[in-house]
Steps between C-alpha positions, in 0.01 A plus 500: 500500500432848513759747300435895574620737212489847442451605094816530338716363721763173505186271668329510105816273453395267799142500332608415161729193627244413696256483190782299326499256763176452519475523877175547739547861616274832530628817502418864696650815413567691771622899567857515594582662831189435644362403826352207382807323303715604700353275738608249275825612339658741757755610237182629353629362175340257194453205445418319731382157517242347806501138533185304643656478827557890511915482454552797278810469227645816357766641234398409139815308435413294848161445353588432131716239605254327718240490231773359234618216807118414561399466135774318321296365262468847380872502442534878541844480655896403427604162306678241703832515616665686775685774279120505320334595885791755577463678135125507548552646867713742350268628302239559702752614776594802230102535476438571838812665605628662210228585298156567741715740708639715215127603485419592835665841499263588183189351719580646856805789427403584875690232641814634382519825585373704799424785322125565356555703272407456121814544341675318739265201476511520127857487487508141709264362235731640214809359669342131470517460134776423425466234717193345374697551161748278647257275601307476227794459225574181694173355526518581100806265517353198690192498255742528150324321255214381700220567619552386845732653777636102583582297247214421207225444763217654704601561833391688793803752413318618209194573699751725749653681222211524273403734799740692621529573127250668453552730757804647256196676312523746797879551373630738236663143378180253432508140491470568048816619517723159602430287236495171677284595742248670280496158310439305846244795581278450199486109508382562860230720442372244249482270817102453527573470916747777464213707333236346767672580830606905358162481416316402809789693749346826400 
């Protein structure tokens, strides 16, 4: 397998569940929007992951849960049980549609407004924080006094909002500031493939 990644984006959280796996993949970082991986990804967007038979799989939570279903040994996804599988699902279901999106007006303001003006633009990245606020005060809940985002365990959820946290830095609100979360954010820097994959993304 092949996963493509851009630096700082959600696909470091593919690459770090795919370290905790332990799975046979390479990776190639790539420059969004361009001819070349667009080829690949027509959305234009990372990750994206290549399988030896060419298929291409995209969306990180797509991908995350692939890598958790392939490598169960690894046990980086929900306990047993049916209301276990829908809990789990809801989290990463608030990951990817509650709490990756609240970002994107900081990252690309353009796509919500027409105007290109400074002040205007500014204003669309402003108007966002409250909902990453929102966002963020509940991921602050699910961790509570853990430092995991399910339950007391590793999971590929942790990988996801380990993140998308950080991106909060570029936020007049940081991930320090949610005391859960900075808790969770600390025992995942200390992650030696945390620290390898930021490390080698660069």
């Amino acid at each position: 397998m092949k996963l493509y990644y851009a630096p700082g984006t959600c696909a470091l959280a593919c690459w770090i569940a795919l370290e905790w796996a332990k799975a046979d993949y390479s990776v190639e970082k790539v420059t969004l929007g361009s001819k070349e991986y667009l080829d690949i990804n027509p959305l234009g967007m990372v990750p994206a992951l290549q399988f030896e038979d060419g298929q291409i799989l995209t969306q990180a939570g797509a991908i995350l849960q692939l890598i958790a279903r392939q490598h169960p040994e690894s046990d980086l996804t929900h306990d047993q049980g049916d209301l276990e599988e829908a809990r789990f699902d809801e989290i990463m279901d608030f990951l990817t549609g509650d709490f990756h999106p609240a970002f994107w007006p900081v990252f690309s303001p353009h796509r919500y407004t027409i105007s290109k003006k400074s002040e205007e633009l500014k204003a669309v990245m402003e108007a966002a924080y409250g909902r990453i606020d929102i966002a963020m005060t509940h991921l602050d809940r699910l961790i509570g006094n853990s430092n995991h985002v399910y339950h007391e365990k590793r999971t590929i959820a942790d990988a996801y909002a380990y993140v998308m946290s950080l991106w909060s830095l570029k936020t007049p609100k940081p991930y320090d500031q949610y005391p859960n979360v900075a808790r969770f954010m600390k025992s995942m820097s200390e992650d030696s493939v945390v620290q390898a994959v930021i490390q080698k993304s660069r």
